[in-house]
VOGU-3710 file (C-alpha; in Angstrom, 3 decimals, decimal comma):
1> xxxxxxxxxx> 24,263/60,883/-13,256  26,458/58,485/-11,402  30,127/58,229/-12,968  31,917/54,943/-13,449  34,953/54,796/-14,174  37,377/52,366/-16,528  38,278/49,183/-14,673  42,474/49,150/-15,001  43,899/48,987/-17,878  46,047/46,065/-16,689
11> xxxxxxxxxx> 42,928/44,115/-16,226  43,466/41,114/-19,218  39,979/39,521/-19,067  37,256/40,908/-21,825  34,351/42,820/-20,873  32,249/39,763/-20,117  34,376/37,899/-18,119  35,098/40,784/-15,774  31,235/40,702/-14,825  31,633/37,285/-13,652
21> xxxxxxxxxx> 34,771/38,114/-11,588  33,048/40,859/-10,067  30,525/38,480/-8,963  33,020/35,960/-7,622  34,605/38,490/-5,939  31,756/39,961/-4,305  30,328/36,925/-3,576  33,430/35,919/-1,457  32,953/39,236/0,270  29,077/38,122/1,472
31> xxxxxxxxxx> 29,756/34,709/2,129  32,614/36,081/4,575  29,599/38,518/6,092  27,335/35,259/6,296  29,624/33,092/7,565  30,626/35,527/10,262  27,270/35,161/11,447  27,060/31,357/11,765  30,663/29,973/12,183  31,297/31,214/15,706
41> xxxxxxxxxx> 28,329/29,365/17,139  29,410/25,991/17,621  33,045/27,181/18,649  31,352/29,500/21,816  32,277/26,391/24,081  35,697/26,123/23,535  36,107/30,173/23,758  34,331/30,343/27,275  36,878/27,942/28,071  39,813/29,201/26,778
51> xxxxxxxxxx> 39,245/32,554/27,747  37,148/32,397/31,134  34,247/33,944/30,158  31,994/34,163/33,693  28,392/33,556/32,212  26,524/32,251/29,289  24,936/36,007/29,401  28,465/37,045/29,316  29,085/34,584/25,986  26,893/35,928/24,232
61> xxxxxxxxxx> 28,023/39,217/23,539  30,356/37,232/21,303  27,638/36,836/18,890  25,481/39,736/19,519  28,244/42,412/19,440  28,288/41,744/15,822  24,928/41,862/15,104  24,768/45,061/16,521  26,889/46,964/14,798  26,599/45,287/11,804
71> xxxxxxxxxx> 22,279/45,926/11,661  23,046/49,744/12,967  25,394/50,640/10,588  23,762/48,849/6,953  21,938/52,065/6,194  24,529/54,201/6,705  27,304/52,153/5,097  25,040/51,744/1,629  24,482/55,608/1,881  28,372/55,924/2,131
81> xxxxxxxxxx> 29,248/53,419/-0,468  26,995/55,537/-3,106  28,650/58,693/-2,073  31,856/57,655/-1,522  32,759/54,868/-3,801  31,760/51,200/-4,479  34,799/49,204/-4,871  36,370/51,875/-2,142  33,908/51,038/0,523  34,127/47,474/-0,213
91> xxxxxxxxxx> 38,040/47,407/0,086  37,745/49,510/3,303  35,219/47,481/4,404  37,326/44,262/3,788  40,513/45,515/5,205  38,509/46,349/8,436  36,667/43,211/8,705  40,437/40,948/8,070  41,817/43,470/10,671  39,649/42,771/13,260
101> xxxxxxxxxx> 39,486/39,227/12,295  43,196/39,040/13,170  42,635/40,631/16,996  39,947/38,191/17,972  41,832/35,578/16,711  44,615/36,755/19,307  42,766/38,089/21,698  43,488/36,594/25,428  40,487/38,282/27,007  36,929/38,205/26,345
111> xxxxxxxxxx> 36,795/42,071/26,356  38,958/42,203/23,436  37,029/39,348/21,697  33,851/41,421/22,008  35,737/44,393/20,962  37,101/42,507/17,986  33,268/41,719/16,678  31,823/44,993/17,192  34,588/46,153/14,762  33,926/43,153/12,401
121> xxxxxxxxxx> 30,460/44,290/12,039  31,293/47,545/11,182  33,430/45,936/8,290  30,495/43,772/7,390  27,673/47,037/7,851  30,575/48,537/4,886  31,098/45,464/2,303  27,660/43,885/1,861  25,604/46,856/0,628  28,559/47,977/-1,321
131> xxxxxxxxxx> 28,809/44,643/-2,592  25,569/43,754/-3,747  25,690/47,582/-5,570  28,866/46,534/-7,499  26,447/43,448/-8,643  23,694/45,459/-9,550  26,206/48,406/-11,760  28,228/45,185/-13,297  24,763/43,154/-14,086  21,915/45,227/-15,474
141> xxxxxxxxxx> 18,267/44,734/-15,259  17,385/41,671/-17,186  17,944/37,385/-17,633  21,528/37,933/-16,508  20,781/40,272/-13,423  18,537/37,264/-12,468  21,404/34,833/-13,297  24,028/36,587/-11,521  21,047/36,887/-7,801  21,185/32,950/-8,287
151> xxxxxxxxxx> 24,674/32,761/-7,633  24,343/35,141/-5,080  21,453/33,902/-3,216  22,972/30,684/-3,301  25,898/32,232/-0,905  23,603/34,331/0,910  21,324/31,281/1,739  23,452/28,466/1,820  26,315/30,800/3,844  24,766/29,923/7,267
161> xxxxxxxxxx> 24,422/26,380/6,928  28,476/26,278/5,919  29,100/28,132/9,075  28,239/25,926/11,227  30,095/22,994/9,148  33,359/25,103/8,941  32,976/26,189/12,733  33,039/22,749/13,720  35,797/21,655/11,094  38,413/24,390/12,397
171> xxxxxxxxxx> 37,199/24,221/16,160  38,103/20,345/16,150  40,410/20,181/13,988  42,893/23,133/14,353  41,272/25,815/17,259  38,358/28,383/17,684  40,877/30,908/17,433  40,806/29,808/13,339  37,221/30,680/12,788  38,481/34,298/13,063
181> xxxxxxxxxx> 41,804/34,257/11,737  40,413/31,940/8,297  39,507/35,818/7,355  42,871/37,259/7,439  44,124/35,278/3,872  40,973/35,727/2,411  40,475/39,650/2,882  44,447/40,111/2,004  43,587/38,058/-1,621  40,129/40,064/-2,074
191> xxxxxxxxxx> 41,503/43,210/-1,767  44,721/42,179/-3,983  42,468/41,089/-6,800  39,342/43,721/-6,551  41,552/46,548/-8,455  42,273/44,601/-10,781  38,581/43,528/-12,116  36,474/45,869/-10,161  35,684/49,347/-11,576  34,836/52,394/-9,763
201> xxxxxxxxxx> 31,555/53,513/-9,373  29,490/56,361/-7,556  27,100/59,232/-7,058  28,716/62,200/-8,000  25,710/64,571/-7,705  25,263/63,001/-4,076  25,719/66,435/-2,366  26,719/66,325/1,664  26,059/62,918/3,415  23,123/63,949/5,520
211> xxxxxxxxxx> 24,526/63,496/8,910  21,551/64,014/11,482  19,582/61,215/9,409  22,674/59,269/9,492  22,837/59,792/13,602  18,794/58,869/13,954  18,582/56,021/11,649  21,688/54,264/13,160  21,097/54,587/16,801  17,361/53,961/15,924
221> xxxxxxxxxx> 18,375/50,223/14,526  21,109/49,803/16,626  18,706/50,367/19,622  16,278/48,014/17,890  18,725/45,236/17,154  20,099/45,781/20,718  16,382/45,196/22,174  15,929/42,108/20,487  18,800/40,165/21,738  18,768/41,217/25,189
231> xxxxxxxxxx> 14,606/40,783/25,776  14,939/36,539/26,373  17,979/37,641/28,815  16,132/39,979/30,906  12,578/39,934/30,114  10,186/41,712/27,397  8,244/43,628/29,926  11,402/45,030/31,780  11,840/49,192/32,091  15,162/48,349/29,860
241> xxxxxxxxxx> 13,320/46,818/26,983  10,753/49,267/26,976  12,545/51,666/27,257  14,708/50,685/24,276  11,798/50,016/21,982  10,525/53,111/22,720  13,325/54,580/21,903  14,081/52,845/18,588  10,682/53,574/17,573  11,541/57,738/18,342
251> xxxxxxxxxx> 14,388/57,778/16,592  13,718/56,053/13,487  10,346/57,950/12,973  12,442/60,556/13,343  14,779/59,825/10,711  11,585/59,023/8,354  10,289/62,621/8,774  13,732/63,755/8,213  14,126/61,901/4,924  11,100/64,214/3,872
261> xxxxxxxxxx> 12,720/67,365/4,564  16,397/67,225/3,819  17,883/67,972/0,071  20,168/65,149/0,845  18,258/62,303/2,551  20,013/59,277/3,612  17,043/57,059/2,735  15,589/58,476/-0,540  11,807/57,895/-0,343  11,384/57,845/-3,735
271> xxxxxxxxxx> 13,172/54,420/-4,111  9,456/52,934/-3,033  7,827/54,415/-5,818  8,215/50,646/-7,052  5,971/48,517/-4,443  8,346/45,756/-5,104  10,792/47,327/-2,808  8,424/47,652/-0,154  7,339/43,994/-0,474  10,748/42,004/-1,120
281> xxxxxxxxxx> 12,131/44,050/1,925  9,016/42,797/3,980  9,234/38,935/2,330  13,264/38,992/3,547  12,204/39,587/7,035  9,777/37,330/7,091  12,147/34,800/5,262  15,151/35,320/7,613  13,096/35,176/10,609  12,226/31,289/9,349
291> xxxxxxxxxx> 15,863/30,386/8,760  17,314/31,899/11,844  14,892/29,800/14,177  15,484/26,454/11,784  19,117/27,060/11,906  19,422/27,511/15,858  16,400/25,169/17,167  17,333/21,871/14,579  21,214/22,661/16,335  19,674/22,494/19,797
301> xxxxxxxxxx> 17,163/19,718/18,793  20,313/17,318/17,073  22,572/18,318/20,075  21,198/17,966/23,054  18,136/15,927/22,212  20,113/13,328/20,314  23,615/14,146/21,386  24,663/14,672/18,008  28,530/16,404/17,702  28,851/19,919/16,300
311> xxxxxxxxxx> 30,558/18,474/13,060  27,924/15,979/12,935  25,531/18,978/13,454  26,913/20,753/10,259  26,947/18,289/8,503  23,166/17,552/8,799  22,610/21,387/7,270  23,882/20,262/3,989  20,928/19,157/2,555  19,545/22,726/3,081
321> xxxxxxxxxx> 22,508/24,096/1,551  21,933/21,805/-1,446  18,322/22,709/-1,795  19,106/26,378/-2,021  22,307/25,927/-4,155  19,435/23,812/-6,499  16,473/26,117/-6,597  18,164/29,949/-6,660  20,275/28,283/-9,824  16,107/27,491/-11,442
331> xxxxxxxxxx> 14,725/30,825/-9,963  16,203/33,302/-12,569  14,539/30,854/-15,430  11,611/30,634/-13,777  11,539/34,771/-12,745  12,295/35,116/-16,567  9,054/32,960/-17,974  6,419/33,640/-15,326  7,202/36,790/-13,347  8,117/37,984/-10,115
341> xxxxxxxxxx> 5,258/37,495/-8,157  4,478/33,685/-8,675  8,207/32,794/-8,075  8,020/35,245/-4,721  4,995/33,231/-3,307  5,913/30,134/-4,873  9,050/30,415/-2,580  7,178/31,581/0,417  4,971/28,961/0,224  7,498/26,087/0,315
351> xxxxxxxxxx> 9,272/28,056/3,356  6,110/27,906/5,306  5,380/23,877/4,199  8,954/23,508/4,967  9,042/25,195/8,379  5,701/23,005/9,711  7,690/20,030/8,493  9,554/20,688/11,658  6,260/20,733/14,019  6,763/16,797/13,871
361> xxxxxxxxxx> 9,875/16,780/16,355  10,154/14,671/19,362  12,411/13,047/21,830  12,154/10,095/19,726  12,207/11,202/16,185  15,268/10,697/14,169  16,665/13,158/11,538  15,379/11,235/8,670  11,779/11,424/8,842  11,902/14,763/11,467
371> xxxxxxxxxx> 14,162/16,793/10,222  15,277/16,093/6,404  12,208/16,881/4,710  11,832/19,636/6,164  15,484/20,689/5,234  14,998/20,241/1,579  11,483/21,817/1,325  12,103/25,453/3,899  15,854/24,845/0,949  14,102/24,902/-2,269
381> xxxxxxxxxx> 11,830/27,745/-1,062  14,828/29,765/0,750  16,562/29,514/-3,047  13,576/30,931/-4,645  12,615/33,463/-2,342  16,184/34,807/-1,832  16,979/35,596/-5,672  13,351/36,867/-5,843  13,190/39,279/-3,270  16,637/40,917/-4,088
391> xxxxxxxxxx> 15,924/41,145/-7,614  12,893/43,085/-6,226  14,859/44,915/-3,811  17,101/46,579/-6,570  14,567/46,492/-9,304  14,272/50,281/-11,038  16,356/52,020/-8,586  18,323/54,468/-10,053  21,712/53,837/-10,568  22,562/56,712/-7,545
401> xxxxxxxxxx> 20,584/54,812/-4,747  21,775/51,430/-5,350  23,942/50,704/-2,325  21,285/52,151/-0,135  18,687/49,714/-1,298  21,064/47,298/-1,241  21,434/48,193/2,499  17,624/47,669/2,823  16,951/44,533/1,471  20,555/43,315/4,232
411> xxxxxxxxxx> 18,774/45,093/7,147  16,101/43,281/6,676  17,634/39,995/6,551  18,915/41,181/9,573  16,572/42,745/11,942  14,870/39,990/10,547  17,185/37,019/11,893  17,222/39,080/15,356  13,500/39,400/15,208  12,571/36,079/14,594
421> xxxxxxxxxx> 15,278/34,767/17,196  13,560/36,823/19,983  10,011/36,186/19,212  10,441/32,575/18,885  12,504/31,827/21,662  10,037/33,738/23,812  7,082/31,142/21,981  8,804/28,014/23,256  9,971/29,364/26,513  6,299/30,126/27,198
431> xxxxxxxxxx> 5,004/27,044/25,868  7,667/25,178/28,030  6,668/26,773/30,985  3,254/26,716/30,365  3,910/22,380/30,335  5,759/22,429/33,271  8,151/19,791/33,454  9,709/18,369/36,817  13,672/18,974/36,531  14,028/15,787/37,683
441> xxxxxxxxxx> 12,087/14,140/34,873  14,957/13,880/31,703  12,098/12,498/29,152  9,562/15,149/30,222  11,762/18,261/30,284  12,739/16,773/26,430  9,308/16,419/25,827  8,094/20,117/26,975  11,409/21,350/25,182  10,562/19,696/21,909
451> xxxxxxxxxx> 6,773/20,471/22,328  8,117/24,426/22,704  10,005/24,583/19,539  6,710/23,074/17,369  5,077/25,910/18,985  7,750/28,115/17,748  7,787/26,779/13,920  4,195/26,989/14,306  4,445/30,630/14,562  7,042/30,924/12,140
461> xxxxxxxxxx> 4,846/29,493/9,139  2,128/32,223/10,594  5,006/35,370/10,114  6,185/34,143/6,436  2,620/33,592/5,583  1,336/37,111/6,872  4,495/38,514/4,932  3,533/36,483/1,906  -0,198/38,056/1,457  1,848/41,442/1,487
471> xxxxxxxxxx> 4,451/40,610/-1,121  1,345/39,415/-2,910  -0,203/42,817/-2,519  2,278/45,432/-3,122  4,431/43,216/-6,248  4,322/43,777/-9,743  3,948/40,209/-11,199  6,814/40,701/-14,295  10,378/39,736/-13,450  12,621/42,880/-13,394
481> xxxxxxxxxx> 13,590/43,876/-16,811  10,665/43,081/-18,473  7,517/45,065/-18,890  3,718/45,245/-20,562  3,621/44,831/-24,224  2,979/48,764/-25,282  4,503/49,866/-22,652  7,473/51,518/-22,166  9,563/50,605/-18,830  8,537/52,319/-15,574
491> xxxxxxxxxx> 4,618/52,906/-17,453  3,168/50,847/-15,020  3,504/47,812/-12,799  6,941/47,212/-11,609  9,451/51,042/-12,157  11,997/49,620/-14,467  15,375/52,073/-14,671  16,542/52,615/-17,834  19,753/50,601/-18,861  22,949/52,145/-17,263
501> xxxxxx> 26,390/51,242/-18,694  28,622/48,736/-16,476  32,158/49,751/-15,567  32,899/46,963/-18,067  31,100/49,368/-21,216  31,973/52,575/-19,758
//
């Protein structure tokens, strides 16, 4: 059994408030991850400037160094956080991500800018499996679990949105160099306050970390993650893309086969007993894959097509933060009267209406009829979908495995969001190059460019919907927490763990 341990004595708040610190606290911690994502896009202009970057290809690296680490290391760093500690991991995982905050913000050279975000991933790869664990140990399986995933889906979704808002805010109005260093207060007053609220928690039967599995599975997704933002740079069918799926696709059937064989396994198979793992880590591919290409095409499409400033941009993504905020605060209800299933596809279904909302864009379209309704509807789903799936994600996992599935249902979101990116960048290039347009012709290169992304959303709505027949498939249809009259929990349909006690009751 997995000990947890009294939160301090010096903590003052009762037993239920100190689940709904946890949860603010935590919450912080993601939105930091997610915003880290987001909020250095629209200040990438100002930092080739200030610090002579040579190429775009060179720029880049600014945003892909941290999605490398941060997608290579989520397996291992939920692994670590059940072994090792919760709150620890999380702490450590803060302090790393503030420090490294602090040397990008300083840096004067775009190798130790690039440096600086490799390390912030690693912080990030620590704090948001650990994270969503301390939610799942403070929150047990039931309406206030599903409460607690609306607040928390409302970050996760809603986080990328405010990143490009607050990029723009701090690049105008103070300097890029404040997107980074905005972390350094914030990590300093997380890590004050965690110790306070925050109990320990961990696997203390976890016997050696299993460090070959650990090798495998995090070069295996690092080489993966690595693939997908480099194939639009130097082609899909080049010998170093090839070569690196190849690879990737060694090493991490590797690492499966391993899991089989060790006494120790990073990736404990049995944590798909429930099929609702399988699925909601499938459906938050699928999902991210949507809101990465909305997020960076409707950018593109309001900026250069309509000339629209990066605050202006930001702005425009409120109404998607809205919708999220909106529906992932009605999903839990909803999850708790009709199941998990029918809010899953429910969700899914608006995300794929939502995303062919955005097949309408032109040259000439405006945001209010072209890209509003689209907004709000891929929102409302995004809110449903997100609490959904990561109730699923965690649903009767034992209490010892909880910050690797936590990992899982994060990798997804983010091999997901490189996926997507790669796939359907590759869909419009093709379809713009297929069109043809003379350089020399502004109106028909905008038209081909425009005409490229609706082939892109086009094939977006086709991935969610594929991912939505096999959430539909593998899903029990009760919410988690509940189960068959007659039947006792983990009988049948969705595995159900048996109530463990929070650090607040232990």
């Amino acid at each position: 059994m997995a000990e947890l341990t009294r939160a301090p004595s010096g903590a003052t708040a009762g037993p239920g408030a100190h689940k709904w610190i946890v949860l603010g606290l935590v919450s912080i911690g993601q939105l930091m991850v997610v915003l880290d994502v987001t909020i250095m896009n629209v200040a990438l202009p100002s930092i080739q400037q200030a610090l002579g970057f040579a190429s775009g290809n060179d720029l880049q690296w600014v945003l892909n160094a941290y999605a490398l680490t941060f997608g290579g290391l989520l397996l291992l760093g939920g692994r670590v956080a059940d072994r090792y500690g919760r709150r620890r991991v999380f702490l450590v995982g803060l302090a790393v991500l503030g420090i490294a905050s602090a040397v990008g913000g300083l840096a004067e050279s775009p190798g130790l800018l690039i440096g600086a975000r490799a390390v912030q991933g690693v912080g990030g790869a620590l704090m948001s499996p650990a994270a969503l664990s301390l939610l799942t140990v403070a929150f047990p399986e039931g309406e206030e679990r599903n409460r607690a995933l609306g607040i928390w889906a409302t970050v996760a979704g809603g986080g990328g949105a405010l990143g490009l808002v607050l990029g723009g805010v701090l690049t105008d109005g103070l300097s890029w160099r404040w997107v980074l260093l905005i972390n350094v207060p914030v990590t300093a007053l997380v890590i004050l306050i965690t110790p306070l609220f925050v109990a320990e928690s961990r696997d203390e039967s976890a016997g050696s970390l299993d460090a070959l599995g650990a090798v495998t599975v995090t070069l295996g997704l690092g080489a993966l993650v690595y693939a997908l933002v480099r194939a639009n740079t130097v082609g899909w069918l080049t010998f170093e893309i090839i070569g690196l799926l190849v690879l990737a696709a060694v090493l991490l059937a590797t690492f499966v086969v391993l899991q089989t064989r060790v006494r120790n396994p990073m990736l404990p198979l049995r944590i798909f007993r429930s099929g609702s793992v399988l699925g909601a880590d499938i459906g938050m591919l699928v999902v991210s894959a949507g809101i990465v290409a909305i997020l960076f095409f409707i950018t593109l499409y309001q900026q250069q097509v309509h000339g629209w400033s990066a605050i202006r941009t930001g702005f425009s993504f409120l109404s998607l933060s809205a919708a999220v905020g909106t529906m992932a605060q009605l999903a839990p209800r909803l999850m708790d009267r009709f199941g998990l299933r029918p809010v899953v596809l429910v969700g899914l279904l608006f995300c794929v209406v939502g995303i062919l909302l955005f097949v309408r864009i032109s040259p000439t379209g405006s945001y209010v009829s072209d890209v509003l309704p689209g907004l709000i509807v891929f929102g409302a789903g995004l809110g449903l979908t997100f609490v959904s799936l990561t109730a699923a994600g965690i649903a009767g996992i034992p209490e010892e495995d909880t910050g690797v599935a936590s990992a899982l249902v994060n990798a997804a979101q983010q091999v997901g969001s490189a996926l997507g990116l790669a796939i359907l960048i590759a869909v419009a290039n093709a379809r713009v190059d297929a069109l043809d347009p003379s350089p020399t012709d502004p109106a028909a290169v905008a038209s081909a460019t425009t005409s490229g992304w609706s082939w892109a959303f086009v094939v977006g709505a086709a991935v969610i919907v594929a991912g939505a027949v096999v959430c539909a498939l593998t899903m029990g249809g009760r919410a988690p927490g509940q189960h068959e009259e007659g039947a006792e929990p983990g009988q049948r349909g969705d595995a159900v763990a048996k109530p463990v006690k929070t650090p607040i009751q232990a």
